[in-house]
C-alpha positions in Angstrom: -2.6 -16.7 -10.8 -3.4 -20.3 -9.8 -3.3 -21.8 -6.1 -0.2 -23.2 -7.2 1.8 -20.2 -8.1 0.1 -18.3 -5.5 1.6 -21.0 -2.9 5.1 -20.2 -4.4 4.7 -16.3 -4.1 3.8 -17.1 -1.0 6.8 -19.6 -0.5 9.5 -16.7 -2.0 8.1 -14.3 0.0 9.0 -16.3 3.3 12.5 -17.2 1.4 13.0 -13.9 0.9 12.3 -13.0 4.3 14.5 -15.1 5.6 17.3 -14.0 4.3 17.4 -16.0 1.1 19.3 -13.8 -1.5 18.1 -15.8 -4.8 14.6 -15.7 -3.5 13.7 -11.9 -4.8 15.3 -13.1 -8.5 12.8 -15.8 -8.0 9.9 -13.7 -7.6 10.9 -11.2 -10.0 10.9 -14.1 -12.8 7.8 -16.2 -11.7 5.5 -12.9 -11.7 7.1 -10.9 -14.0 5.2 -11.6 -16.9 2.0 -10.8 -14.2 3.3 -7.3 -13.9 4.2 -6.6 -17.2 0.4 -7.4 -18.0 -1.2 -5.7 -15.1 1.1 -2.4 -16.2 0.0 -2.7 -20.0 -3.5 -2.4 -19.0 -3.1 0.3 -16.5 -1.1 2.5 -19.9 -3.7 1.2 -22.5 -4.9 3.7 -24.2 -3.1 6.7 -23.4 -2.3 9.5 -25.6 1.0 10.4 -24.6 2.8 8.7 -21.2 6.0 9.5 -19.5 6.5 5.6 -18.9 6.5 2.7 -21.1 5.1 -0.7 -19.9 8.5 -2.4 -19.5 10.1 1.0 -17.4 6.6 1.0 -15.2 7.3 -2.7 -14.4 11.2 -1.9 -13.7 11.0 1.1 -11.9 7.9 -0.4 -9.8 10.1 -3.8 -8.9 13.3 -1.6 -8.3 11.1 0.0 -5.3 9.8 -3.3 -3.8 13.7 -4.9 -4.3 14.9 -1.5 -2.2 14.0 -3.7 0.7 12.9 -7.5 1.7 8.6 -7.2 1.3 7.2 -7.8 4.2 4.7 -9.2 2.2 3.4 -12.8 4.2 1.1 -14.2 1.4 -0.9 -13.6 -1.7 -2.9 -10.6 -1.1 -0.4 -8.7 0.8 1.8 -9.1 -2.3 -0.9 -7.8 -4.6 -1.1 -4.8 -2.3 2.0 -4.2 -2.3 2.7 -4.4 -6.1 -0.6 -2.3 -6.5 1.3 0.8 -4.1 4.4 0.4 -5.8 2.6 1.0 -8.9 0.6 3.5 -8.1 3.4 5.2 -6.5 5.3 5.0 -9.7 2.2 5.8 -12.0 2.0 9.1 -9.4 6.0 10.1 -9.4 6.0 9.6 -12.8 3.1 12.3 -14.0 4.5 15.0 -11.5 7.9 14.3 -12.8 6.7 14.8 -16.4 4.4 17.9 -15.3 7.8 19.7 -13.8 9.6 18.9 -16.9 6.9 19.8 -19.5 4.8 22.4 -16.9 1.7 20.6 -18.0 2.3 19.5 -21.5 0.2 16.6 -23.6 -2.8 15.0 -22.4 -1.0 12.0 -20.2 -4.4 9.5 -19.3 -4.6 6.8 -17.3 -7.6 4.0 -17.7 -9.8 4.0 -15.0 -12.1 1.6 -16.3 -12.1 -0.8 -13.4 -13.5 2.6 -11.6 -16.9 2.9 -13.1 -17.9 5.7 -15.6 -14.7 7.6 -15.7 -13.1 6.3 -18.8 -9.6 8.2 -19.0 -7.7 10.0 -16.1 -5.6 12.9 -17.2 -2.6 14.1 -14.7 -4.5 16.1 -12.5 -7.6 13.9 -12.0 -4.9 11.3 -11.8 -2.6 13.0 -8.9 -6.7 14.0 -6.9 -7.1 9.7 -7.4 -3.8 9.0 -5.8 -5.0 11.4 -2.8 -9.0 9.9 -3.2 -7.8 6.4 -2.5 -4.9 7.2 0.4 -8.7 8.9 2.0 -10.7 6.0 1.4 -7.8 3.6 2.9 -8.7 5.5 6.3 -12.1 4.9 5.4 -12.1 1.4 4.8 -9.1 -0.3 3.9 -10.7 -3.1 2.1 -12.6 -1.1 0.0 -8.8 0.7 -1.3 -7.3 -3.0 -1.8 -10.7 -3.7 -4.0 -10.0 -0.3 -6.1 -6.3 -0.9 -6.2 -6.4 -4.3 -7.3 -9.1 -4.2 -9.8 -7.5 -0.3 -11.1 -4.6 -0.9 -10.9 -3.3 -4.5 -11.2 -7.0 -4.9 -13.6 -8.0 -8.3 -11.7 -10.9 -10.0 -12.4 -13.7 -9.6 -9.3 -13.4 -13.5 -8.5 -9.5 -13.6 -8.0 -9.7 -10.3 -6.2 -12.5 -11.9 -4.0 -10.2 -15.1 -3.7 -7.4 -13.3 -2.7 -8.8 -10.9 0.1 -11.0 -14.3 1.4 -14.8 -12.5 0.9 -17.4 -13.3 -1.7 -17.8 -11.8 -5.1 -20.9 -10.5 -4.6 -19.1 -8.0 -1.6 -16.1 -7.3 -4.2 -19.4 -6.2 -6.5 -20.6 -4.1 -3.2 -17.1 -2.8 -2.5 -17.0 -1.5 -6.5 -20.5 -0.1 -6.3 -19.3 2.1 -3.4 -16.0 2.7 -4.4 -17.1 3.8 -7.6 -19.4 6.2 -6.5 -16.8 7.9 -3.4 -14.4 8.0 -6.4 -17.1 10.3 -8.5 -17.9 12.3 -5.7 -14.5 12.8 -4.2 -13.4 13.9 -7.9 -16.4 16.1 -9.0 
């Protein structure tokens, strides 16, 4: 996302804020195409899902149009949006696990993560719980994971977007990768 479209994220987001009705419609169609990507990635390559690309994008937007975002500028969006999906991602292989007790082989790529390739439901529901622990830890560190996991940003436009360097979103990765492993050995 340029600086230019970030400025109008930013823009609708203070619309929206302020009460402007058209302003979430706005949103919805300038990053919409975003979302759709960042959700393709986060289901590529899995066996069998309980969501599709266009109902994870959906059902993640219905959530954040529940009520105005509080979001104030670009990387409190991308947080945002990165919850929302997780949330989703989460709700949605707990759902299918009560319907189908555990049936299929539901993954989830964790390439952004390190070494661990493919996440099935379980390792996926232990992540969800993994990162909420590490955002006690160190916040920043969870919006590095969630934005490179689960939105798939590159490391320079997550480094642009939180305000630090590359090289610490490299740091942050290094860490993050490894709490990840141990927390889910």
């Amino acid at each position: 996302m340029g600086a230019e479209r970030a400025k109008d994220v930013t823009e609708l987001l203070a619309a929206w804020r302020a009460g402007d009705d058209s302003a979430p419609e706005a949103l919805a169609g300038l990053v919409y195409a975003d979302l759709r990507a960042m959700a393709a990635r986060r289901l590529a390559g899995n066996v069998r899902m309980p969501l599709q690309t266009t109902e994870l994008v959906h059902e993640a937007f219905a959530r954040l149009l529940e009520t105005p975002i509080k979001a104030v500028d670009r990387e409190h969006f991308f947080r945002t949006v990165a919850l929302a999906l997780r949330q989703v991602l989460t709700d949605a292989i707990r759902r299918d696990r009560a319907e189908k007790r555990g049936g299929g082989a539901l993954t989830v790529s964790l390439s952004a993560a390190g070494d661990l390739a493919v996440a099935g439901p379980d390792t996926w529901l232990n992540i969800d719980a993994a990162l909420a622990e590490l955002e006690a830890l160190d916040a920043r560190k969870c919006r590095v994971v969630e934005m490179c996991l689960l939105l798939g940003l590159e490391q320079a436009e997550v480094a642009e977007t939180l305000g630090v360097s590359v090289p610490t979103i490299e740091r942050d990765l290094r860490f993050a990768r490894a709490w990840l492993r141990d927390r889910l050995a």
